[in-house]
Residue, then its C-alpha position, 0 to 999 in steps of 0.5 A: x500500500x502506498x503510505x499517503x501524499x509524498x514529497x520528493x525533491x530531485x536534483x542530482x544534476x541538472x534539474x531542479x524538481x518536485x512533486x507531490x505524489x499519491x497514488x498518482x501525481x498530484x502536483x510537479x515543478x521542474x527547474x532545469x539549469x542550463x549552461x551558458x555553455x560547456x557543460x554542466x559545472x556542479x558548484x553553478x548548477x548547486x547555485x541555480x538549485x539554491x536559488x530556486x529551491x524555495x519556488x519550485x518546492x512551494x509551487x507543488x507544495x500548495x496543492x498538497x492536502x496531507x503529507x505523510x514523507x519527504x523524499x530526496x534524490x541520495x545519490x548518485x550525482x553531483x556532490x554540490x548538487x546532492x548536498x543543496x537538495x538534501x539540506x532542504x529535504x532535512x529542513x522540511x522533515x525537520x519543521x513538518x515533523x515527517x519521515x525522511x527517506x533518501x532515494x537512490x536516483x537509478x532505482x527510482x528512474x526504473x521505479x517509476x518506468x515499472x509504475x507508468x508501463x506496468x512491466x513486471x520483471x523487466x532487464x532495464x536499459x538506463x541511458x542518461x547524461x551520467x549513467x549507461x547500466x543493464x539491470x536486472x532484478x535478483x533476490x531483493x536488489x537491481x543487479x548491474x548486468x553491464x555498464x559503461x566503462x568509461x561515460x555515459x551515452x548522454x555525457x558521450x553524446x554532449x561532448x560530441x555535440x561541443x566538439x563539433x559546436x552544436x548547443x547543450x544538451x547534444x541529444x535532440x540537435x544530433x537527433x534532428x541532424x541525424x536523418x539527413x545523414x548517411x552512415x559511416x564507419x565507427x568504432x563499436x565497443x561492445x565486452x561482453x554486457x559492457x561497453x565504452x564510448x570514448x574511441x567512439x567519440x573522437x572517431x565521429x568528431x574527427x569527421x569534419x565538414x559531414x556533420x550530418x552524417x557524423x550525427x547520424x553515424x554516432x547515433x547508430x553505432x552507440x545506439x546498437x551498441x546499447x541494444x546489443x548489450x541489452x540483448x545479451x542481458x535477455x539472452x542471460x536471464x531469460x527475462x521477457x520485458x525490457x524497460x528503456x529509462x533515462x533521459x536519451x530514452x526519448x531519442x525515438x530512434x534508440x526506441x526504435x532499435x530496442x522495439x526491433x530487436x524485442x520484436x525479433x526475440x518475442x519480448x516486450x519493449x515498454x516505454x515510460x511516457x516523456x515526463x518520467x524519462x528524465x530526471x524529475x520529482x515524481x520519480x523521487x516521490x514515488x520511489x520514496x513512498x514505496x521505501x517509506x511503505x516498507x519501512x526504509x525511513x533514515x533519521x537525519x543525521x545519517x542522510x548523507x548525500x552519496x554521490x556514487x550511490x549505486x542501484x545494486x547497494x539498494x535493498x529492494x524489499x518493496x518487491x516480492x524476492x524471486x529465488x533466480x532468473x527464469x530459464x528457457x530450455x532450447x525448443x526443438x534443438x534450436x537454441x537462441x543467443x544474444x547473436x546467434x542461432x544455434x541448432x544442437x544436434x546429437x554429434x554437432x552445433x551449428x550456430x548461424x550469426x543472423x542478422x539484426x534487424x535493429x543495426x544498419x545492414x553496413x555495421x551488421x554486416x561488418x560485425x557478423x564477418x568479424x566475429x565469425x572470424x574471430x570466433x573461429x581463429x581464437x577457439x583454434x588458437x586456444x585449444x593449442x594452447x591446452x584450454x577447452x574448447x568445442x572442435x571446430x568441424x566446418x566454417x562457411x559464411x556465418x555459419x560455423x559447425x563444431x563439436x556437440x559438448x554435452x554437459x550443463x552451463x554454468x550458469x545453472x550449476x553454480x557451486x564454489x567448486x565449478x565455480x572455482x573450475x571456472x577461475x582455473x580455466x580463465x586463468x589458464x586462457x590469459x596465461x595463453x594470451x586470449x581475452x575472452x570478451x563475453x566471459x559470462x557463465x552462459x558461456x561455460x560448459x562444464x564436463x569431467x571437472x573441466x570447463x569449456x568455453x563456448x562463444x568466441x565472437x568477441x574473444x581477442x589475443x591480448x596480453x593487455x593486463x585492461x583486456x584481462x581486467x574487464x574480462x574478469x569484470x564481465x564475469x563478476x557483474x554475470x555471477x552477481x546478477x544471477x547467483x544468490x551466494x554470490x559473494x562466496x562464489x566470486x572469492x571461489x573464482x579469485x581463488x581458481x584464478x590465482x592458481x593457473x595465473x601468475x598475473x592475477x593480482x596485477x589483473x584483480x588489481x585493474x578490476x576494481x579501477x574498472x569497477x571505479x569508472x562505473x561509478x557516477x561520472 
């Protein structure tokens, strides 16, 4: 039951909001704060918030009857702005006499997806200025499935914008040029469920004097990028619904993309109308009536701003706590991937790389050619080198035909032990130069206390302690968003690692740089 009339006041960045919200909402105000040029500076952005904080509070507050809470936006965001909004927070619960309750600002752009659309279960994709996530819910918290491993799609898409003089926020004026133009090739950054934007970036500012088809070719990559990992996620979980949440949600053709691509795996895509897509009050109020509902008030002096609040450091106990991601065995020997379509036979598989509707037919093309390629060369490569793989029987076209390996995947035989096997057989593939590049427990089979590896596409030969370091962080972000005991699991992994891989410290070492990056940014 919701507990009555909310407040909740959002300000993590650029915009200064409020609502008022019950069982729907009553009131809203939004302020937003626009650079005069640049980008956003957190100190003038916490400034414009203080200045309008009282304006945009009393608006709403006028048409509320009975209020039973104040709710602000915790974390994460930009520290002076997070502070400003907590102060006020703090000052009203303190004079009205009303539980405080801090919201982390992720968790409500998915809490208020779910209540607009009415989707039950979904993988959510969260692309705003800051943050780029893959979601999924397990056992009581939203688990980060993927993410950024350098900025968001937003903060990419704006600094693209500046570079090639086009005004703050870069979003709609890309889109806008976007549909004069024609594409071209640019770096596509996919590991596993994570992705990175940077090289993007600079490779689509450096096209100068074609801005339109710069707009439009940056939009299409980062885009499928998005919708590739999103995928992935379904692929993993075996989840039906997906949820598009965050302020360059709006882009129509990001929609677009996501609405073929569920079209073509039978999903469901759902999109929150406009007003709930980017930051806003009404996200705050709700989510913050649901915590209070649940008993998740905080007294004053612990409502600390935190700036790098994370989605997976919220106890979801709101929602009902589901034992495990569904699963779906293959119907009739065919089983489907994120990629690929695979025919099990009783001797061999036969995966056919088909194409995506979602992706321009040139990028599509490009990347089903390179990573059968790949696929093939690294399976052939790591099987000289001692590290299990399925035979290779036959290549031609997208399609390669290999070795029926029976046995379960990891994914559903999680213990310490097979889990440790797995750590051992990673560290036996970095010591032979191999990333894998989407080292997720889907794509691990285990047979005789050996572990083999399946599914190539993204795989690499690198000696790079980054390559190795991602590779591990994809599989931690797998194994904590499908595994109940997950903490134990991962030191099991660390623990098999270390034993076949001389370098694994240094490598451990650069996971939790790249856990760091994810942060908010």
């Amino acid at each position: 039951m919701f507990p009555g009339q909310v407040l909740g006041i959002e300000g993590t960045a650029w915009n200064l909001s409020a609502a008022v919200f019950d069982s729907q909402v009553v009131a809203e105000k939004s302020k937003p704060y626009s650079p005069p040029q640049g980008g956003i500076h957190p100190r003038e952005a916490a400034q414009h918030h203080a200045t309008h904080m009282a304006g945009v509070i009393g608006a709403v507050l006028t048409a509320a009857s009975s209020l039973e809470g104040i709710a602000f936006s915790q974390g994460p965001g930009l520290g002076p702005c997070l502070r400003t909004v907590a102060t006020a927070a703090r000052a009203l619960a303190g004079a009205l006499h009303l539980p405080l309750v801090g919201v982390n600002h992720c968790v409500a752009h998915v809490e208020i997806g779910r209540y607009d659309t009415g989707c039950k279960d979904p993988i959510v994709l969260y692309v705003s200025g800051a943050n780029t996530q893959v979601i999924g819910y397990l056992t009581g918290r939203y688990r980060v499935l993927g993410e950024t491993l350098d900025i968001g799609l937003g903060n990419a898409l704006d600094k693209f914008a500046r570079g090639i003089g086009l005004p703050h926020p870069g979003g709609p004026a890309i889109e806008r040029l976007a549909c004069q133009g024609r594409y071209r090739d640019l770096p596509y950054t996919v590991k596993g469920m994570d992705l990175a934007f940077s090289g993007l970036v600079s490779a689509a500012q450096g096209m100068a004097g074609d801005t339109e088809d710069a707009c439009h070719s940056i939009q299409e990559v980062a885009f499928a990028m998005c919708v590739e990992v999103t995928e992935r996620a379904l692929a993993h979980t075996g989840k039906e619904e997906v949820l598009l949440v965050g302020g360059v949600g709006v882009n129509h053709r990001l929609q677009e993309m996501l609405g073929e691509m569920c079209a073509e795996r039978g999903a469901t895509l759902h999109v929150p109308k406009r007003q709930f897509m980017g930051d806003n009050g009404a996200m705050i109020a709700y989510t913050g009536g649901l915590m209070l509902a649940s008993g998740q008030a905080i007294p004053i002096r612990e409502s600390r701003v935190i700036p790098t609040f994370r989605a997976d450091q919220v106890d979801v106990n709101w929602r009902e706590r589901d034992p495990c991601f569904p699963r779906h065995e293959p119907e009739g020997g065919i089983a489907r991937g994120a990629e690929a379509v695979v025919a099990i036979g009783s001797e061999v598989v036969e995966k056919q790389r088909s194409p995506k509707g979602y992706r321009h037919r040139d990028l599509d093309q490009r990347l089903i050619a390179e990573r059968t390629k790949a696929e093939a060369r690294l399976m052939v490569m790591a099987r000289r080198a001692g590290v299990s793989t399925p035979i290779i029987h036959d290549i031609d076209g997208a399609t390669i035909v290999m070795e029926r390996v029976y046995g379960p995947l990891l994914r559903d035989a999680l213990t310490i032990e097979t889990v440790r096997v797995a750590g051992r057989a990673v560290g036996r593939l970095h010591t032979a130069g191999i990333v894998h590049g989407d080292l997720t427990t889907s794509n691990m089979i285990l047979r005789n206390n050996r572990c083999i590896f399946i599914d190539f596409g993204l795989s690499a030969a690198s000696m790079e302690c980054e390559s190795r370091g991602v590779d591990v962080h994809v599989f931690v972000q797998a194994l904590t968003g499908t595994a109940r005991n997950a903490d134990a699991l991962v030191q099991a992994f660390i623990e098999g690692y270390r034993e076949e891989f001389a370098g694994a410290d240094e490598v451990l070492a650069r996971v939790d740089a790249i856990v760091q990056r994810g942060r908010y940014l």
